[in-house]
N, C-alpha and C positions, 0 to 999 in steps of 0.2 A: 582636389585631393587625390593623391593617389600612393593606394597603400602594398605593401607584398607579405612575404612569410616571417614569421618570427619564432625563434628556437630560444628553448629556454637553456643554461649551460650551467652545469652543479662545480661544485668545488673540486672534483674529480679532472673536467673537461670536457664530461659528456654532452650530447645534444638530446633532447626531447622537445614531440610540438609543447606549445602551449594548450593549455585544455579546455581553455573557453572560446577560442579565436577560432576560426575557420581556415585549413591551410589550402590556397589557392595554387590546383593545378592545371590551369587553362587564364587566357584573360578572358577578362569580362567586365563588366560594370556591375556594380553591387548597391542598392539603397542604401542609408546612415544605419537605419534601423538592422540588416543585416548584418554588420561589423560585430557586436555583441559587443560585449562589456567594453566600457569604454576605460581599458587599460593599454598601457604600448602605444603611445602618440610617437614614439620613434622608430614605428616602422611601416611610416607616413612621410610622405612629401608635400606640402602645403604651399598652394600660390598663394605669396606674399602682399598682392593686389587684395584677393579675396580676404583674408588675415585685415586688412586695413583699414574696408572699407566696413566692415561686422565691426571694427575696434576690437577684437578677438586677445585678448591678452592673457599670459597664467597671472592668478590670482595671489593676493599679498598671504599666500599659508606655507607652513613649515613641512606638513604632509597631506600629500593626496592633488598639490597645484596642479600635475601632469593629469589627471581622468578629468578635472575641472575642465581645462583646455580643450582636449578631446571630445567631452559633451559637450563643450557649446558650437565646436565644430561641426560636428554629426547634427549638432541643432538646426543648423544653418545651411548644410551642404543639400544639393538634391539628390546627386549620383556620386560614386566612387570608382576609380577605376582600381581593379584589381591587377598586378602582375602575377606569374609565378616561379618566383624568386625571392632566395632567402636572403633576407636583404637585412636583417640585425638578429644578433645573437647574446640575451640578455643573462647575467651572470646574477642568475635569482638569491636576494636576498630578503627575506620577510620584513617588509616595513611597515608593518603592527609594531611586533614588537621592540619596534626602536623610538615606539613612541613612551617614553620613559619618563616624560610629563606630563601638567596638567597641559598646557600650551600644545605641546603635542596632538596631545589627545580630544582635544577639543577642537583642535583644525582638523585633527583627520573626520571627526564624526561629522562637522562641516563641511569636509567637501563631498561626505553624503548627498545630504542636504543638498548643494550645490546642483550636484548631478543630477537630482531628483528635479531639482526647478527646469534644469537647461532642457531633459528632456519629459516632458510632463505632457506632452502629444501624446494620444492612444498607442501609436504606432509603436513607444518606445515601450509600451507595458511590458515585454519581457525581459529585457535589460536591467529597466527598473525591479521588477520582481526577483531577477537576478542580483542584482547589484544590494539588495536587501537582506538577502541568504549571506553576504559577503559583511553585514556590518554587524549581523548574529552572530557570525564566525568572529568578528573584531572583538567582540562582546567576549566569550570565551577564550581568547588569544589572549587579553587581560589580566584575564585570570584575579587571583583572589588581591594580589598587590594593588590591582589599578581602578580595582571594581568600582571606588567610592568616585573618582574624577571620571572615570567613563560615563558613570550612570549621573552624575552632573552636568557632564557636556552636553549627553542626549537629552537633559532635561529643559538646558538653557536653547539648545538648536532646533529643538522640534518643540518649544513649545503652544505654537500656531498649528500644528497636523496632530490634532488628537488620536487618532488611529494606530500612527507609528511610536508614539509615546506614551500609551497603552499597551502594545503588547511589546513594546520595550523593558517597559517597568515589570509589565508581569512576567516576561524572560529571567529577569533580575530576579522577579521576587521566589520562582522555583527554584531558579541557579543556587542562590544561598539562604534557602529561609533555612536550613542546618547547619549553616556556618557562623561560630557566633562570632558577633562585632557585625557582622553584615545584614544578620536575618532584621535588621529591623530599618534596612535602608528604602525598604518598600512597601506600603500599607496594602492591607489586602481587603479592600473595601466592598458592599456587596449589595447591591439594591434586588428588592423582594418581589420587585415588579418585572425587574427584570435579569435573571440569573441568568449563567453564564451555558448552562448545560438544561435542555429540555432530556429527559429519560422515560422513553416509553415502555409499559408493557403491556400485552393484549393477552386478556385472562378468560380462561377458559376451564372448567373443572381443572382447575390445576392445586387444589388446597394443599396438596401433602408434599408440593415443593415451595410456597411459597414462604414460608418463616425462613427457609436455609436464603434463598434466592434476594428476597427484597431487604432481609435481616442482612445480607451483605453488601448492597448498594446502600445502605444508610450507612454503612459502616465503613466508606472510602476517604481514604486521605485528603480525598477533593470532596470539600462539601457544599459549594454551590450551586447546587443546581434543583429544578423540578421535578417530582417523580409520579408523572401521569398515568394511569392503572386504569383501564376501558376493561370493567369486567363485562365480556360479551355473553348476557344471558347465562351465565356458569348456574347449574344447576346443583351443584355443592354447597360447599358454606365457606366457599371462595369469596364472595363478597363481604361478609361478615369480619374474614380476615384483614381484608382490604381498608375497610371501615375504621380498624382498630389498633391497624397502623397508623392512617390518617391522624386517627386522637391523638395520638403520644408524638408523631412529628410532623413539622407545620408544611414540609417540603414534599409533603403526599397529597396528591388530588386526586379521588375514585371519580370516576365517571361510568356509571350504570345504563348500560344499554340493551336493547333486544338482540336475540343472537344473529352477523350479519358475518361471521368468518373474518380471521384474522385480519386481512387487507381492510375490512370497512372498521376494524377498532382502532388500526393505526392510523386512519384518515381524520378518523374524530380526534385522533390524539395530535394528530398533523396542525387542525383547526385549531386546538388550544394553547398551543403551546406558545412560550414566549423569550425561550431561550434564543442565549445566539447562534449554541450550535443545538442540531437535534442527535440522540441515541438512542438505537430501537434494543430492544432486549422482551428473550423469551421466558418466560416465568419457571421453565422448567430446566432453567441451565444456570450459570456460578460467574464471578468473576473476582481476579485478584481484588488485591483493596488498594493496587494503585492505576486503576485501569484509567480512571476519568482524568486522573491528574498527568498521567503519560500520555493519554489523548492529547487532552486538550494543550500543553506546554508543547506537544507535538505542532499543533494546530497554529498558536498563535509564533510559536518562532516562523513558521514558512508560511503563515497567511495563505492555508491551506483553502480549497474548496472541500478538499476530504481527506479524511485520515481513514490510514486503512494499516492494520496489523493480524498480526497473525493470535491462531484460533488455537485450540487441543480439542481432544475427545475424553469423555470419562464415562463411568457404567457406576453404577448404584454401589459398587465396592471400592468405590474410590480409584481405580487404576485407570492411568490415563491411555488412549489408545493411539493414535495418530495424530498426523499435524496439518493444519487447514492454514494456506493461505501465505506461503514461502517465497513473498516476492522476491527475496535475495536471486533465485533461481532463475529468472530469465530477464530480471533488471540488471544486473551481471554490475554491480555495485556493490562498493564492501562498507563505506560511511552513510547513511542513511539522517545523520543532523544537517539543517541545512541544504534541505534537496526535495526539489519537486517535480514531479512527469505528468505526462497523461497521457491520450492512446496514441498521439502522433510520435511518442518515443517509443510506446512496446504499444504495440493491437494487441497482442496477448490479454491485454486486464480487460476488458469489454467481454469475451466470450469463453472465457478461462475458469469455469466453473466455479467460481466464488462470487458466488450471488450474495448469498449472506446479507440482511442490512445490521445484523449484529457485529460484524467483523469493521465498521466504518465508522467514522464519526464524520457529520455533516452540517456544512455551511447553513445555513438557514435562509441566508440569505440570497446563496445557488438556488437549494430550494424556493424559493418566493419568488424569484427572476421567471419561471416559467408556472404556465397556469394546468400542468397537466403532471407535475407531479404525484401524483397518487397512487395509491396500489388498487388494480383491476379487482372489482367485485366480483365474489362466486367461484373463483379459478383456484383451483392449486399453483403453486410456483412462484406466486405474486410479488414475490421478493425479484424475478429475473428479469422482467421488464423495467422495474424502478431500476436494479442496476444497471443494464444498460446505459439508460438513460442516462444516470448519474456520471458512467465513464465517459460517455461519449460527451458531456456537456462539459465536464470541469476541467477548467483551464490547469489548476495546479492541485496536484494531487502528493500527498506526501505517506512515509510508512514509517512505522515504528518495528522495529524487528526485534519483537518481544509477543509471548503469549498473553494476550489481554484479554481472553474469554474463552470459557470451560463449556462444551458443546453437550448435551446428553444423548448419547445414543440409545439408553435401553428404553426408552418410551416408547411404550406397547399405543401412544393416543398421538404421535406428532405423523406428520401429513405422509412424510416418507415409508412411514408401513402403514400405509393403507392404499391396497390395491386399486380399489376403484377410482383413486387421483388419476392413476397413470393418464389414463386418455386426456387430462388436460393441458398434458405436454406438444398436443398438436395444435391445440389452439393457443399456447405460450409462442411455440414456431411460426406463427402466422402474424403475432402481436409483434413481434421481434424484428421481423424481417421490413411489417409495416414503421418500426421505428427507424432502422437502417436508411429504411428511403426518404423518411421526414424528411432526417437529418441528414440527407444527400454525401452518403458516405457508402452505400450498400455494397457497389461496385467495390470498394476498398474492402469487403470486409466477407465476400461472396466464395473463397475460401474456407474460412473461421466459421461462417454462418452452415456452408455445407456439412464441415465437420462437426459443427453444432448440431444437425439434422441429426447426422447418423447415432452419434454420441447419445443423447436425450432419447430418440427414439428408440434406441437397442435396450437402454437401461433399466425399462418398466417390462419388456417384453417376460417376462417367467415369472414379473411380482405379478403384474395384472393374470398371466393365465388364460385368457383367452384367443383363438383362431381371428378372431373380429381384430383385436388388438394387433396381432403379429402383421395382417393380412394390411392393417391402415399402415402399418410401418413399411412394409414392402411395397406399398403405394409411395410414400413418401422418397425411399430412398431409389424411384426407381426414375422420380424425377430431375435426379442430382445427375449431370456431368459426367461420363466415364474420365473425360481427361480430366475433370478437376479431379475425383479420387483417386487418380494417380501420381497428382502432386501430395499426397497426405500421408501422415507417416504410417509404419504398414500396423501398427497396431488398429487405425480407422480401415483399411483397408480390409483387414481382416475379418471386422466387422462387416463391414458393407458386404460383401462377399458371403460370410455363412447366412445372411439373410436373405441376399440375391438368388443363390442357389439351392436355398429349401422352398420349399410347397405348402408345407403346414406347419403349424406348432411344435408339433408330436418330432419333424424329421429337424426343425431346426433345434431344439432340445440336443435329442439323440448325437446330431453331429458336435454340438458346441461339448458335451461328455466327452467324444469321442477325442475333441482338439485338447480338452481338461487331460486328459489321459494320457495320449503323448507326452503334453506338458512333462507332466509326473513322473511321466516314464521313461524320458531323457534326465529329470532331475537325481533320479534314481539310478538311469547308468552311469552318471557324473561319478556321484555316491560310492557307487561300486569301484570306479576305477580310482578314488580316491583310495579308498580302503585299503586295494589290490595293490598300488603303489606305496601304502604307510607299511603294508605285509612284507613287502620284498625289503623295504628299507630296516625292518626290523630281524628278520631273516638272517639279512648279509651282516647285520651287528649281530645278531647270536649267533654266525658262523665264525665270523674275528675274534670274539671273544674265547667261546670254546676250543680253535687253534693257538691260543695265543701262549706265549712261556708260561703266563701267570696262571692260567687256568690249569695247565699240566703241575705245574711245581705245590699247587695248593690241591692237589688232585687227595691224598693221604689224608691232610686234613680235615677235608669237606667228609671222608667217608666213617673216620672215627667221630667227628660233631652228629653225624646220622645217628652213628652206634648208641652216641649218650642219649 
């Protein structure tokens, strides 16, 4: 086999690459499994030898015979030779939706199926995971006309692979449970043993938010799931509360424990859980009421390891402050259904300050694959190392680009204002770095990890307050690399630098005022010169105006209106 470049041509004339293929600018020989999606067998050459002796033939379907072909090729072949040249130019027409039958439509979700069999080697896993995103997409292509024959074909094709025909139906069953004629083409069935969503909270004198907090997770649109509540030793009448949710709904489970800090109540709650995805949640924060059901419909269309969306802030008057967790911004993607990454697409999500285990929804069964998921006893941060982890382990990571959780910031009792955490961000840096090297990636990530150093240690240095603190950080940061800080962008730079060249607290203080102040004080000459140029533009119109005929000829006017 040997294959070249493929352009795709619009009705216009134009050329664009194709956006799943690879465009080959050098030769070379390529594995099957590097081709990607097995679409475009016409812009391949095939020995007809090798073709005869596999008995390699397209198959007896009306859509989709060409990827069929192609996987069993790729099935079969060892190597590929790549040219680089454009060697077909395909005049794109969507053949979804020209599947306008049941016949149609039932070969195309077939040669799914097909695909999936030819390549079912490990090696193909991302094709296939890809090639999956592509028949969710068929699914919505559909649309409302074709919904009742799709979701039949999928039911007759896969009904040997429960997994795919499971979160096929449940695809369907979100798609249109408001659409009526449709909402009843999918049962939404739900065993007690085992729900679909574990929901953690780790409770802590938290009594005077939990009515608003838990009163709103029983109140979501998605209601299958468990809601595990580890009250850790709360010395309020926090557990009481707890208690008396449990009574009135059956989907609460307190578990009462001695006080062991947040990490050791979500481990107990790790332990019990029997969902298939798990979600952590803080008792002193809010979320929509479709948070679980936008997760999780997230989740099962791209057979996520983890869902991750974005966050807000709010303060006790209700007004929301900021936004946490914008992956739109450096995923540099504008569709987000049907799309999954992880850190060998952006490094960025591993050490990009959204630690958060509230902003994510998670596989359970990622979790359970390793025997060291937990959160470290004792430590502030406990959340940064599980994340880590988490990025660097999951194969397919998906987002929902929606706020699906309300963050509180005025709590006078969460970790973040209390000074005396700060120092266990050096031992967070130490855990972190030892994860890096487990997972034989460090080298990749010794960059990000440096600017991780400076970042995390600058940021406690005036809440903690002390000479000891500032002095461990100036230890820390004086171990980093000049050349690596000079690949960082200069807002790290800047940092590194006013801590390099203070001596104590008191001078790094003083200076970081003195840099606040410039700030300010450039922001201000801006200011001025804005002003100074809105002056002169208003000036030279009340100089036009008062030279002008009209203001001379209404001159009499204007002085007898004075008189009256």
């Amino acid at each position: 086999m040997v294959t070249g470049n493929i352009k795709l041509l619009n009705k216009e004339g134009k050329f664009s690459p194709f956006a799943h293929l690879e465009y080959y600018a050098d030769y070379k020989e390529i594995l099957p499994e590097e081709y990607g999606i097995p679409w475009s067998f016409y812009k391949s050459i095939y020995k007809k030898e090798f073709l005869d002796e596999n008995n390699i033939l397209f198959p007896d379907l009306f859509k989709g015979q060409d990827s069929v072909f192609l996987a069993e090729v790729l099935s079969k072949v060892d190597k590929i030779y790549a040219v680089p040249a454009d060697v077909y130019a395909n005049l794109y027409i969507n053949d979804a939706k020209q599947c306008n039958t049941f016949k149609k439509r039932h070969d195309y979700i077939m040669h799914y199926k097909m695909v999936f069999d030819y390549l079912s080697d490990s090696k193909f896993i991302e094709i296939r995971h890809s090639l999956r995103h592509q028949m969710m997409g068929f699914i919505d292509m559909m649309g409302v006309k074709g919904a009742t024959d799709t979701l039949k074909s999928i039911q007759d094709v896969f009904r040997d692979n429960p997994k795919v025909l499971r979160d096929c139906e449940e695809y369907f069953y979100f798609k249109y449970k408001n659409t009526e004629g449709l909402n009843n083409l999918v049962r939404w069935d739900k065993n007690p043993d085992k729900p679909r969503i574990s929901v953690f909270i780790p409770v802590y004198n938290a009594e005077k938010f939990l009515d608003e907090s838990i009163g709103g997770l029983l109140n979501q649109t998605f209601d299958d799931f468990e809601l595990i509540c580890v009250n850790d030793g709360s010395k309020d009448n926090s557990l009481e509360i707890l208690n008396d949710f449990a009574s009135r709904d059956a989907r609460v489970i307190v578990i009462d424990k001695e006080n062991g800090g947040c990490g050791s109540a979500r481990n107990r709650a790790l332990d019990e859980a029997r969902g298939e995805y798990i979600y952590f949640f803080d008792p002193d924060d809010k979320v929509p009421k479709n948070t679980f059901e936008e997760a999780y419909k997230n989740a099962i269309s791209n057979d996520s390891d983890v869902v991750v969306f974005k966050a807000g802030t709010f303060n006790d008057d209700g007004k929301a402050k900021k936004l946490f967790f914008n992956y739109k911004k450096f995923l540099k993607v504008n569709k987000f259904n049907h799309f999954t990454f992880n850190w060998h697409d952006e490094k960025t999500i591993v050490l990009n300050k959204g630690y958060a285990p509230w902003s994510k929804l998670y596989k359970k069964e990622l979790l359970d694959s390793y025997d060291d998921f937990r959160f470290d006893i004792g430590i502030a941060f406990d959340d940064v190392p599980f994340h880590v982890k988490t990025m660097l382990r999951a194969c397919h990571i998906s987002y929902v680009n929606k706020i699906l959780y309300w963050y509180r910031v005025d709590n006078s009792d969460s970790v973040n204002n209390t000074s005396s955490n700060g120092y266990d961000i050096f031992k967070i840096m130490d855990i972190v770095e030892g994860i890096l090297k487990h997972e034989n990636c460090f080298d990749d990530f010794k960059l990000e990890f440096d600017m991780f150093v400076i970042h995390h240690s600058t940021l406690y240095i005036e809440n903690t307050g002390t000479d000891k603190y500032f002095n461990l950080t100036k230890d820390k940061l004086s171990q980093i690399d000049e050349n690596s800080v000079l690949n960082m962008p200069e807002s790290y730079i800047n940092k590194y630098n006013l801590v390099m060249e203070s001596n104590t607290l008191n001078e790094y203080v003083s200076k970081k005022e003195i840099i606040q102040l410039k700030k300010e004080n450039k922001k201000l000459e801006k200011k001025v010169k804005k002003l100074e140029k809105e002056n002169k533009r208003l000036e030279k119109k009340f100089n036009e105006l008062i030279n002008s005929n009209s203001w001379k000829l209404t001159y009499n006017l204007r002085k007898l209106r004075k008189k009256i």
